[in-house]
C-alpha positions in Angstrom: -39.5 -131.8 29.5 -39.0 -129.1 27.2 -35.6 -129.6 24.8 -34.2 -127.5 22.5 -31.4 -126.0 20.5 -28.4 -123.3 21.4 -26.1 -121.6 18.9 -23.5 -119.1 19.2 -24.0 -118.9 15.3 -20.6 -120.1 14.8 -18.8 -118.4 11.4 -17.4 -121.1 9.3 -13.8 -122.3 8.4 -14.4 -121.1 4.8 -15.6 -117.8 5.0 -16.0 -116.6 1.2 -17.5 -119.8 -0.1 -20.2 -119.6 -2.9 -18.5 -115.3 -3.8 -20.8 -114.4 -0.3 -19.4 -112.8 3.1 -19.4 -115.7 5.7 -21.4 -113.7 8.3 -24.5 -112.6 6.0 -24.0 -116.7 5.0 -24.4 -117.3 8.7 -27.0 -115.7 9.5 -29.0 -116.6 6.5 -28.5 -120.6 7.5 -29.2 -119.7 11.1 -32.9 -118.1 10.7 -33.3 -121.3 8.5 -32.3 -123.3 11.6 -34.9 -121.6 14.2 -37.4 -121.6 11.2 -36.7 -125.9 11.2 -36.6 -126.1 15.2 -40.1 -124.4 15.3 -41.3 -126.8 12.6 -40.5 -129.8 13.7 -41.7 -129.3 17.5 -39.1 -128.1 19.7 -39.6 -126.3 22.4 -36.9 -123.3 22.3 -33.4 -122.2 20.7 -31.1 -119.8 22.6 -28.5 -117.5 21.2 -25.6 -117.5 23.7 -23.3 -113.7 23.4 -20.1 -113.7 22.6 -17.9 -110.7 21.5 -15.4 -113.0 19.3 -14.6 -113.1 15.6 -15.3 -116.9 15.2 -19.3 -116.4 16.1 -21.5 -113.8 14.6 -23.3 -113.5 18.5 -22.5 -110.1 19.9 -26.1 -108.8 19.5 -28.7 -112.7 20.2 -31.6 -110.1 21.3 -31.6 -108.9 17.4 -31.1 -112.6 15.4 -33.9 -113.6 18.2 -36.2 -110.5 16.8 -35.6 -112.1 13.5 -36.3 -115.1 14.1 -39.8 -114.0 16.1 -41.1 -112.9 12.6 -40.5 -116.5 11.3 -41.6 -118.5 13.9 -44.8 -119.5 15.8 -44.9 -121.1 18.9 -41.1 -121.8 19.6 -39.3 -119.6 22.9 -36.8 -117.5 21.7 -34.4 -117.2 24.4 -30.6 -116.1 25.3 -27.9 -118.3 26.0 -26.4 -116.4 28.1 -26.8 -112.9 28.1 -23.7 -111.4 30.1 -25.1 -109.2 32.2 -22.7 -108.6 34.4 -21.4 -106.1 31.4 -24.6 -104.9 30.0 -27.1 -102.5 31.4 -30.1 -104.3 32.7 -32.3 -101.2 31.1 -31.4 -101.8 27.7 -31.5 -105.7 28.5 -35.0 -105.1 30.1 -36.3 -103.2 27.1 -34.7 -104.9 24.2 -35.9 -108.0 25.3 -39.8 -106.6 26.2 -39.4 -105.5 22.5 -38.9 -109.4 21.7 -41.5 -110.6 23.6 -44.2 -108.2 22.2 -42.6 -109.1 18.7 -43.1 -112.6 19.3 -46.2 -112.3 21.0 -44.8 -113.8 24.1 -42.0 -116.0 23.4 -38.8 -114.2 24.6 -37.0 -115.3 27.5 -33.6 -113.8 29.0 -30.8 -116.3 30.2 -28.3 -113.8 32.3 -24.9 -115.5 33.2 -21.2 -114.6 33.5 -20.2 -115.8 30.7 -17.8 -118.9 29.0 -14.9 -115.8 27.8 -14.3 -112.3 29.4 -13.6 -110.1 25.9 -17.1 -108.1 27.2 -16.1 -106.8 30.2 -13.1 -104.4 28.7 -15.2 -103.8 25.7 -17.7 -101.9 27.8 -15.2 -100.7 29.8 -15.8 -102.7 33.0 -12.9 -104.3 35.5 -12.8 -107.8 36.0 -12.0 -107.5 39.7 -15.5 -106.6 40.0 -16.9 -109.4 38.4 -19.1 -111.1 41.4 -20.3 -107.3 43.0 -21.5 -106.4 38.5 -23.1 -109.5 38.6 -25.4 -109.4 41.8 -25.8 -105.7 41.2 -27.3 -106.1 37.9 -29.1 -108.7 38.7 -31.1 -106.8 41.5 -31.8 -104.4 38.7 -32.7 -106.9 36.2 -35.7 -108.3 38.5 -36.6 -105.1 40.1 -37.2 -103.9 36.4 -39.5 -106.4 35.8 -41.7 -106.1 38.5 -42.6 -102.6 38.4 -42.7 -99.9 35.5 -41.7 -97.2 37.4 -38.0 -97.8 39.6 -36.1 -96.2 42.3 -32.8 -98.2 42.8 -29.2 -97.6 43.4 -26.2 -99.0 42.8 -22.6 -98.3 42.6 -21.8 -99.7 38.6 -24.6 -97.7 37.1 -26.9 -93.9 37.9 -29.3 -94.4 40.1 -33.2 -94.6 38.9 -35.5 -92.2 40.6 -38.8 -93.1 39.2 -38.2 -93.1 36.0 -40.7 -95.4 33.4 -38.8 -98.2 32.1 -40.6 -99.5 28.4 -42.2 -101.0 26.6 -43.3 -103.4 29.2 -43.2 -107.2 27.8 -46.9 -109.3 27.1 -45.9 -111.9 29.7 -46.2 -111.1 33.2 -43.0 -111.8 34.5 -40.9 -111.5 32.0 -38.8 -114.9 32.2 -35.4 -115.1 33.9 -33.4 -118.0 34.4 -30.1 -118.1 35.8 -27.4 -119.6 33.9 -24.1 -121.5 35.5 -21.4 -123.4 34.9 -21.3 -125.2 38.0 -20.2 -122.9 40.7 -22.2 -123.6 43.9 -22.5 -120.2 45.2 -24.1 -118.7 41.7 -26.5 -121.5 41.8 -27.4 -121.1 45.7 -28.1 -117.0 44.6 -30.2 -118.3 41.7 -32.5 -120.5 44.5 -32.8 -118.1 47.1 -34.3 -115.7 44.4 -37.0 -118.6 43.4 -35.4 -118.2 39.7 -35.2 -121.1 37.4 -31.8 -122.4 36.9 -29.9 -123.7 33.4 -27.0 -125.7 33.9 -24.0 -125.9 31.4 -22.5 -129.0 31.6 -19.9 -129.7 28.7 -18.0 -132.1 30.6 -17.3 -135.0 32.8 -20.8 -136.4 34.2 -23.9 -135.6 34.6 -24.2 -137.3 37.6 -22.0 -135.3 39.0 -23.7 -132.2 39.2 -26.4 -133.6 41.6 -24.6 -132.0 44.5 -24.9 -128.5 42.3 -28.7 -128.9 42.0 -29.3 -129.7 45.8 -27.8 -126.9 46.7 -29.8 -124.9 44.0 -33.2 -126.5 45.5 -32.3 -126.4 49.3 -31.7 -122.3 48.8 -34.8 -122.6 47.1 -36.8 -124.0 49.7 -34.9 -122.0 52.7 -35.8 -119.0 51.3 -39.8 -120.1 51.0 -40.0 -120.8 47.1 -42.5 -123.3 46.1 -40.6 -126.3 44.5 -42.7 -125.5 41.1 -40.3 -122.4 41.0 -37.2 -124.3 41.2 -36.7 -126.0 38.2 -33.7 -127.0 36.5 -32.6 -127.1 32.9 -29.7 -128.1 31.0 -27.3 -126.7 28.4 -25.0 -129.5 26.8 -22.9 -129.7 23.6 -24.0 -132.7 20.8 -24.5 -133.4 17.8 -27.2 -136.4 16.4 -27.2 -138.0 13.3 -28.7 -141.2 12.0 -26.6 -143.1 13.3 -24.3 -143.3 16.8 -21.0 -144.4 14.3 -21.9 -141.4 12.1 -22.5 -139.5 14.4 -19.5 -139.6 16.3 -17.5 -139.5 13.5 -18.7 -136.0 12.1 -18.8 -134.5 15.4 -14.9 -135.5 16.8 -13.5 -133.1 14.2 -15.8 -130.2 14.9 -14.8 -131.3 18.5 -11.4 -131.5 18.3 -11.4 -127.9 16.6 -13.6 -126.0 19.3 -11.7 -127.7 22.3 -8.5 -127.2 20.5 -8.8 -123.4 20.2 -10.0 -122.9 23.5 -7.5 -125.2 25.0 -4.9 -123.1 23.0 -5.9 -120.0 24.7 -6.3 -121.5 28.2 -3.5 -124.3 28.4 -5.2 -127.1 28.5 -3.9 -130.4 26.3 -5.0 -130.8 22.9 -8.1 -133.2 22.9 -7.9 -136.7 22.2 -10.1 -139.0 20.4 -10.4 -141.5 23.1 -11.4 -138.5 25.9 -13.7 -137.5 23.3 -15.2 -141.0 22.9 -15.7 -141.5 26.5 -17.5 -138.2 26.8 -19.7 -139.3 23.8 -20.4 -142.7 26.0 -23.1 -143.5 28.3 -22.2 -141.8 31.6 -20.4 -138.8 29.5 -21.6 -135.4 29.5 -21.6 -134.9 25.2 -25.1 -135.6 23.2 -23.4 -137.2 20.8 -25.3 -140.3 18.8 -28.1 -141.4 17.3 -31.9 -140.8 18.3 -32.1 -143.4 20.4 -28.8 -142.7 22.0 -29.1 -139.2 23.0 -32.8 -139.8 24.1 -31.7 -142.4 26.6 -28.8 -140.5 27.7 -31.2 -137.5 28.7 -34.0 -139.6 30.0 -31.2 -141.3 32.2 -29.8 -137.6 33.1 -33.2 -136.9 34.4 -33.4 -139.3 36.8 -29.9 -138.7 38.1 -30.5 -135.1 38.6 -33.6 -135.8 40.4 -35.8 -134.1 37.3 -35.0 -131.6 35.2 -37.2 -129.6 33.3 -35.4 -128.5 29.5 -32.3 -129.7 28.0 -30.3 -127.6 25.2 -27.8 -129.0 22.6 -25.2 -126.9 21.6 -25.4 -128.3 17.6 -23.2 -125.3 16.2 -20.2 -125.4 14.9 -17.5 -124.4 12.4 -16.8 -127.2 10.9 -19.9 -129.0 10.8 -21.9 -127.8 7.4 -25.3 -126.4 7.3 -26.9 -129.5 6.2 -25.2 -131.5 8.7 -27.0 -129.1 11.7 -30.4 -128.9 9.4 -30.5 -132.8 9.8 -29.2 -132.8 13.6 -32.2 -130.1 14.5 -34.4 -132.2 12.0 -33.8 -135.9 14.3 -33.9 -134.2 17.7 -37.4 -132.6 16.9 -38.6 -135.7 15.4 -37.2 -138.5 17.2 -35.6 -137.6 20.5 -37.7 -135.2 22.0 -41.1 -137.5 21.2 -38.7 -140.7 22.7 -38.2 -138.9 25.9 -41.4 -136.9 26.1 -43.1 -140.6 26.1 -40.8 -142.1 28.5 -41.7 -139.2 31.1 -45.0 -139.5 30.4 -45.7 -136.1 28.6 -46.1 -137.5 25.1 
């Protein structure tokens, strides 16, 4: 199993500390960050999009480029890129671009999307959301195959043999599909044969078994072999040295993130006792120590009948540099070793 690290390179709550612009701060700590994940063993950090002034994310495909020249053997991948309101072209060539840069690491994550501030911004309409996304996506994978494209479509010109490059070092180019648990995206993502990440940042894990059945029985009605139709995971945590510590760092980082969003969407403040029953055994949050969060993966393996990566969302604006550094630090050296040898891939 491959595990891994996600940021949306959250900005932080003081944003002039030390006399230096919080973004340039930011960014600094977060090519430190990939730099650590690569050196301690993990297998790939994502860079999710978002178009918001509390991450510095609109552009992953650049901080991944960055991080290429800095890095050896990690995959540098997005997490998500919102295709729906990009133009596969530019997606297609920006992240060849990567891949030769890092001499075959890159890897594009396409997916709707957590917040919808992209779809104005480049001037697209919402009520078109599900047509943008298959439309794109057709183009995406169409790209990749062939240098040289005739497609067309009704959101974007039409190709008409036109060379598409540079063309990236690994034959395909990866795509995975990523969802936040709607049945019909991930039965679209099977039919393809296309790998599939899962975004699960609450309830149970357990629960989404239903969700990856349907992903693989698409899979296998459409004639994909099963080795195409794996399943990852991106989840939100946060690891320290120990569980009490742990959760005691991470529930006001926590309560901050859920308590903006739930602001803007209406939902109830969070609570500290939701938040520990997330952080507990059968809860969906990667919050503990290393031996916590190991056995809470290795346990959401089996219930999902096998998955093949899992992500942790460790960014945040509350929680301090060092704080991550050490999180990134203690999944690379202790978690992903504890559940590589209980799978049997040590």
């Amino acid at each position: 199993m491959q595990i891994g690290v996600d940021s949306f390179v959250a900005t932080g709550l003081d944003t002039t500390a030390d006399g230096a612009p919080g973004d340039v701060r930011r960014v600094a700590e977060l090519l430190e960050e990939i730099e650590l994940a690569d050196q301690v063993g993990l297998d790939v950090f994502g860079i999710g999009e978002h178009h918001r002034p509390d991450f510095v994310a609109s552009a992953p495909v650049v901080l991944l480029a960055a991080a290429a020249a800095r890095t050896k053997r990690i995959r540098l991948a997005s997490a998500v890129t919102v295709l729906s309101s990009d133009d596969p072209v530019r997606v297609f060539q920006q992240f060849a671009t990567l891949d030769l840069i890092s001499q075959g690491r890159a890897e594009i994550i396409v997916g709707r999307g957590s917040f919808i501030e992209s779809y104005p911004l480049f001037g697209y309409d919402l009520h078109d959301y599900d047509e943008l996304a298959a439309e794109k996506l057709e183009l995406l994978l169409r790209l990749r195959e062939r240098t040289h494209v005739e497609w067309s479509g009704r959101h974007r010109a039409s190709l008409t043999g036109q060379g598409v490059f540079p063309r990236p070092l690994q034959q395909p180019l990866p795509v995975f599909i990523g969802v936040g648990g709607t049945p019909q995206s991930a039965m679209r993502a099977g039919s393809l044969g296309l790998p599939l990440i899962i975004a699960i940042i609450g309830g149970q894990p357990a629960q989404f078994r239903p969700l990856v059945e349907a992903y693989r029985t698409a899979g296998r009605q459409a004639g994909h072999a099963p080795e195409k139709l794996s399943v990852g995971l991106h989840g939100i945590g946060f690891i320290a040295d120990t569980t009490t510590a742990a959760l005691e760092t991470f529930w006001p980082a926590y309560r901050d993130a859920f308590g903006r969003i739930g602001r803007e969407r209406g939902w109830p403040p969070p609570t500290r006792p939701q938040f520990d029953a997330q952080c507990s055994h059968l809860g969906a949050l990667l919050v503990g120590s290393p031996a916590s969060v190991a056995e809470k993966i290795i346990r959401t393996n089996e219930a999902l009948g096998g998955i093949t990566r899992q992500t942790v969302l460790l960014d945040n604006r509350v929680l301090t540099h060092r704080e991550i550094m050490r999180a990134i630090e203690l999944l690379g050296t202790e978690v992903a070793p504890a559940v590589r040898r209980a799978l049997g891939h040590a």
